[in-house]
N, C-alpha and C positions, 0 to 999 in steps of 0.2 A: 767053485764059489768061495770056498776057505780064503782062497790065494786073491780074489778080486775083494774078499770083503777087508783084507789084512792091506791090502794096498789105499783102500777108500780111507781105512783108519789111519795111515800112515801121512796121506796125506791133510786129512782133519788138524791132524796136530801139528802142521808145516805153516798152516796158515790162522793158528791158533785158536780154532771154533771153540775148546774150552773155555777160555775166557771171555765169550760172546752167551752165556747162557742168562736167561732170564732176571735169574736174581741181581745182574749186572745193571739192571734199570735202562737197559738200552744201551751201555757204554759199550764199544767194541776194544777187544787186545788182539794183537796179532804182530808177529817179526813182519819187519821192515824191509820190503825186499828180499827174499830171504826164502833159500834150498835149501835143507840140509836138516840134521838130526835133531839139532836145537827145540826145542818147545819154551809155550809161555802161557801162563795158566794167571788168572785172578780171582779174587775173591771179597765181595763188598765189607768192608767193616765197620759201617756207618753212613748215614744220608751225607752222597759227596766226597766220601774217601773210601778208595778201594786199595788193595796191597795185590804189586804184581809180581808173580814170583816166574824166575829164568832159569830153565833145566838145560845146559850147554849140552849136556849128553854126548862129550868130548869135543865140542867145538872149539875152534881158538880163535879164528876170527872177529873181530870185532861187531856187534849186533848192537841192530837200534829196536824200540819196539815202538811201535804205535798206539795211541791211545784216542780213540774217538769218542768224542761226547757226543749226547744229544745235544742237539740245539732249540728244539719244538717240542711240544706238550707237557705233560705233567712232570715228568723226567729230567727235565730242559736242567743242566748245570750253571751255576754263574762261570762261564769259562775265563771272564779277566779275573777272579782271584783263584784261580787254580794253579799249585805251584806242585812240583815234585820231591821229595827228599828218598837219600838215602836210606838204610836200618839204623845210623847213626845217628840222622838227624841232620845230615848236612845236604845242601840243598844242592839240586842237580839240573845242568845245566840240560833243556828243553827247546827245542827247533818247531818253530809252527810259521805258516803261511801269513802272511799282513792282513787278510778280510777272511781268516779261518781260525781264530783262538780258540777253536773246540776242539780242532786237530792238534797232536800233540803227539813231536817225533822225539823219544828218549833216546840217547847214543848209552851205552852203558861198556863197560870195559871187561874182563874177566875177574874183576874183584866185588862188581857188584852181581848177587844172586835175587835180591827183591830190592823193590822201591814200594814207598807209598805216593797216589794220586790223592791230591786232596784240596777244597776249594776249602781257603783263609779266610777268616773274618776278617774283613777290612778293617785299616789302621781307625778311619775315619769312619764312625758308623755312617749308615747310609738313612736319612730323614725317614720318620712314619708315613707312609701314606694314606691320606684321611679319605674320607668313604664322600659322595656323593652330597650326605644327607646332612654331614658337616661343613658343606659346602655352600648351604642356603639356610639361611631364614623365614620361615612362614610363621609369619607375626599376625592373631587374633586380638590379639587388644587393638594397635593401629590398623591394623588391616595389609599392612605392606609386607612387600615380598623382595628380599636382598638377596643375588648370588653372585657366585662370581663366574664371571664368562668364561664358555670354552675357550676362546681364542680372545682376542684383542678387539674391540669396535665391534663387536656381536658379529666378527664374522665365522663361515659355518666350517668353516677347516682352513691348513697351512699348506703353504708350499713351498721350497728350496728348491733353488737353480744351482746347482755346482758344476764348477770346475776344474779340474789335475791337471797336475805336470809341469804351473809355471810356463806354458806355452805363449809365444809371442802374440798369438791370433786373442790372448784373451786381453791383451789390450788393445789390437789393431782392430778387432771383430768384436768380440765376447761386450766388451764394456761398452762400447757405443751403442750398439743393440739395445743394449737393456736399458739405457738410458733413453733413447726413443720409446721404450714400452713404460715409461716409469717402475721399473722392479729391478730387486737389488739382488744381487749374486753374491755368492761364496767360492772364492777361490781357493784351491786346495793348491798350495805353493810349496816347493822346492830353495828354501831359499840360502844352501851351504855353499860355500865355496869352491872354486874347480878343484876336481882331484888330480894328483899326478896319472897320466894312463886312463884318466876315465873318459869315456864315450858320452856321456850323459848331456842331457840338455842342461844348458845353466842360462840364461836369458832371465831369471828374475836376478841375478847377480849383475848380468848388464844393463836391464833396464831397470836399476834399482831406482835411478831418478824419478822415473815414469812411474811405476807402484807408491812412492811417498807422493806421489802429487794425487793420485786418484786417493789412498787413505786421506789425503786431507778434506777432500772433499765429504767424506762422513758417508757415501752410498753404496758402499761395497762395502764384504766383507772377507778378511784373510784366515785361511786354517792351515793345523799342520797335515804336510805331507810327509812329513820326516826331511829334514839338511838336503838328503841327496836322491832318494827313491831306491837306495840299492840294497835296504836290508839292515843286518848289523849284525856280528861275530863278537857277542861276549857281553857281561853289563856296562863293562865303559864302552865301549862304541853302541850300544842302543841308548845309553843316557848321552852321549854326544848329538843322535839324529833325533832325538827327541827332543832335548834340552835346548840345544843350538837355533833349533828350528822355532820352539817356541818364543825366545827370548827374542830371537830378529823379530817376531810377528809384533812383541810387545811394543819394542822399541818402535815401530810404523805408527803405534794405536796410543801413543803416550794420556796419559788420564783415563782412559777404556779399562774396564773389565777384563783380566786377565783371562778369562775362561774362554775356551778354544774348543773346536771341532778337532780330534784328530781320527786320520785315515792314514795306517802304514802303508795302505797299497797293495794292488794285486799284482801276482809274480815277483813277491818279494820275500826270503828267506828272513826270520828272528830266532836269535839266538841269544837265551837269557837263563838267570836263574833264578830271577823275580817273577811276582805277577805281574800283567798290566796295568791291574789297577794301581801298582807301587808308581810306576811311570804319568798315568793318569791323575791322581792325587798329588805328587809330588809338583808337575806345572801346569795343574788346572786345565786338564782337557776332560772333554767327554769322547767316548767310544763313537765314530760315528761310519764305521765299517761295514755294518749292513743295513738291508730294507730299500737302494736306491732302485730305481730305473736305470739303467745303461742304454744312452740315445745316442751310442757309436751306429750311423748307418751300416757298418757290417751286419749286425743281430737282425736288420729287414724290418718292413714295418713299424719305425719307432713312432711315428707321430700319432698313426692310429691308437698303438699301445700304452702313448700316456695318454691319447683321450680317454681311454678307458680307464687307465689310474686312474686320474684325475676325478672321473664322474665317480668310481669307486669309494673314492678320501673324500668328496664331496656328500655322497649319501650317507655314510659312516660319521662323517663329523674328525677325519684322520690329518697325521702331517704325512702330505706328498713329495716322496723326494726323486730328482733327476739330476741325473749328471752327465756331462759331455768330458770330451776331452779337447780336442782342438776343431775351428770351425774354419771353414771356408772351403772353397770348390777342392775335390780331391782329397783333402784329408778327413779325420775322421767323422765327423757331420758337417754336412753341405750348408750353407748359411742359407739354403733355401725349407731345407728341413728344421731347420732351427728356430727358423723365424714363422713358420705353421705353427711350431707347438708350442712359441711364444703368445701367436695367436689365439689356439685355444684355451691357455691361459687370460686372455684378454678377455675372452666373451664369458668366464666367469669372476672376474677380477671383483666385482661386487659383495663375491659371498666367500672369495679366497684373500686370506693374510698372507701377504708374499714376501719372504723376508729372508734375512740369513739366517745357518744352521744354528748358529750360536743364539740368537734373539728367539728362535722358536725352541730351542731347547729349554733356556730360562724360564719361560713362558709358560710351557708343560711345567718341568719341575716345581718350580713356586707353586703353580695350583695346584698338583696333585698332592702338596705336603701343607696346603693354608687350610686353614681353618675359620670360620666366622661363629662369632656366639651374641646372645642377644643378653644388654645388659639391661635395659629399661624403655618402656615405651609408655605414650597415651598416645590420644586420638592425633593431636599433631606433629608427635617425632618419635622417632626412633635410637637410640644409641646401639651402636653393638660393637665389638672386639673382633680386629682381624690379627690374627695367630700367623707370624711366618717365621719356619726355623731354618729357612735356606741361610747362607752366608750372602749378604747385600754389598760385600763387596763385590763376590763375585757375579748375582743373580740381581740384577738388577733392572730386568726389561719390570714395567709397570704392570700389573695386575687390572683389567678391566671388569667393574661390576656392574652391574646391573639391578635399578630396581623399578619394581610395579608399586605404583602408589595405589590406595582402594580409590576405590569409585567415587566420583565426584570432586577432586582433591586436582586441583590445576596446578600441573607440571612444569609450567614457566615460572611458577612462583618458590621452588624449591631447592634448597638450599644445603650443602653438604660442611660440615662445621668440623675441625679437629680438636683434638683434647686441648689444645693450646687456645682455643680459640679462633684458628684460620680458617674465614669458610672461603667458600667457591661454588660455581655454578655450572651442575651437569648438565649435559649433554640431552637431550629428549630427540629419541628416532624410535619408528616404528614400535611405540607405545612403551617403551622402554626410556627409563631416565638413566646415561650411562654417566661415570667417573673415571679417572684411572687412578689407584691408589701407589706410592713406591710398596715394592715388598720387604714392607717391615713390618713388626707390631703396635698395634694401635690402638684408639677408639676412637669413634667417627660417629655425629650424629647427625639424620637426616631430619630437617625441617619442613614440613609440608602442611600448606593451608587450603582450603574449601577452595 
């Protein structure tokens, strides 16, 4: 029993159960791969940074250690600003997976014995987010009632169509489709240059003519996929698949909003010794790496299972998101399957905003950080204050509000006035008077007569 309990503990420490214990908040440490006498133990030293420390125990080979965050519940870490350092202070370079920045593979050499884990304030603080109740107006002198819409045109949830890879079917298939359903897609594009030796697909590079003629058209939309899909060894070549990728996007979109969907990709190595939010801040993208549907006909059953998303972000009031990769007979979904779940998107098109990643991300973020306040009212107007601290260069999809005049008070007759003087005349559906405001700040008064 001595001898079986001395081998259980031996092994314990191979696969580093020390640094898995409680107080770790859920974070796992453990050697990477890895037999041998080595151990790696941690210890939290604060909400989001923990110090790991490496006992070689006469090892000489070179060791990586793992570090896994939560990603769910209470616990959950910001893992794009999570960066590593040395006991010096000098930052070290970090290997994680494209749609896993919680996973976190450290190489360390025999000069290093601890690092710190530790999630950075962003360069850029990141906007307050305002509460519900500052999100509406319930006005007793006039009686009316102003908020601002979940989504756009009082519909009751979002949805994104996306696409990877730069694949030729998403011009010869993908985009004619969608144009028959009227809804706009998001391609997730590849758009670098061929490599010497490289295997890869490049078909956004040859059908560059064909992508600036559908951008002209203003119904699609482009994101990064990174230059090439194959990863990046070091911070100049992940600011090159980064960088390069976004600037070709711009260049397609000239006058547009710089702000971007990015998706590294799955089955791709990064190798950096920034966060990703340095990368993300630096050319205006958002993270948009998890939470998809995957409607490759391999995984079985796709069409059923975005019915069930779909009614799921339906009843919740959610953004639903799907993504394919290439369409047509034999490769990854069948344009027979694709055009089903277009369909089901069809027979809720009423109460779904169907649009690209980037217009529905805007659209969240603005509201979740605007604010309304009420400056004055009597029985026939209202003035009040809309509050937005997003950047309107970048966020500039419209804000849709919403209001309930009181009783009695005829709604064809009603009038929305800006500080300047510019009025215009909302919208009236299903008892709602709507507007769309640009996200900036303002004051806005509503005029309404008997």
């Amino acid at each position: 029993m001595i001898l079986i309990r001395r081998i259980l503990l031996g092994l314990f420490s191979i696969v580093g159960v020390h640094a898995q214990s409680p107080d770790l908040g859920g974070v796992k440490v453990s050697l990477d791969r890895y037999q041998g006498p080595a151990k790696v133990s941690a210890v939290s030293l604060d909400k989001f940074k923990l110090r790991v420390q490496v006992e070689r125990m006469g090892e000489s080979q070179p060791l990586s250690v793992r570090v896994e965050l939560p990603k769910s519940g209470r616990n959950v870490w910001p893992a794009n600003d999570v960066e590593v350092r040395d006991e010096t202070g000098t930052a070290m370079l970090v290997r994680r997976s494209g749609i896993e920045w919680e996973n976190l593979t450290v190489p360390i050499n025999e000069k290093v014995s601890a690092f710190i884990v530790q999630a950075m304030e962003p360069s850029v603080p990141l906007p307050r987010i305002t509460s519900d109740k500052e999100r509406v107006i319930q006005d007793a002198t006039s009686g009316a009632q102003v908020r601002i819409a979940n989504w756009p045109q009082g519909r009751t949830a979002a949805l994104s169509i996306r696409f990877d890879d730069s694949h030729p079917t998403h011009l010869s298939k993908a985009i004619p489709i969608l144009h028959e359903y009227g809804f706009k897609g998001t391609f997730m594009v590849n758009p670098g240059p061929k490599e010497p030796g490289s295997r890869q697909n490049y078909s956004f590079e040859t059908q560059h003519t064909e992508w600036e003629a559908v951008m002209k058209q203003g119904d699609m939309e482009l994101a990064n996929h990174s230059a090439h899909h194959r990863g990046a060894k070091g911070d100049e070549d992940m600011e090159r698949e980064i960088g390069s990728a976004a600037e070709a996007i711009w260049k397609l979109t000239p006058g547009k909003s710089k702000l971007t969907a990015l998706n590294l990709g799955g089955g791709t190595l990064w190798e950096t010794t920034r966060t990703l939010r340095y990368y993300l801040d630096k050319y205006h993208q958002f993270d948009a790496s998890s939470g998809s549907l995957g409607m490759d006909d391999s995984y079985g059953g796709r069409v059923e299972a975005f019915r069930k998303a779909l009614q799921t972000h339906l009843e919740r009031g959610l953004w639903c998101r799907a993504h394919y990769h290439y369409i047509g007979e034999g490769l990854s979904s069948s344009e027979a399957n694709f055009r089903a779940a277009l369909d089901i998107a069809k027979e809720h098109q009423d109460k779904l905003w169907i649009a690209g990643m980037a217009d529905i991300h805007k659209y969240q973020t603005e509201r979740s950080c605007a604010k309304l306040t009420l400056v004055r009212s009597d029985t026939k107007s209202l003035t009040f204050q809309l509050d937005c601290v997003t950047d309107a260069t970048l966020y500039d999809q419209p804000l849709t509000l919403e209001v309930t005049l009181p009783e009695g008070h005829d709604a064809q007759r009603a009038v929305i006035q800006t500080e300047a003087g510019k009025s215009f005349v909302p919208q009236f559906a299903n008892g709602f008077l709507r507007f769309e405001l640009i996200p900036k700040s303002g004051v806005y008064t509503i005029a309404f007569m008997p």
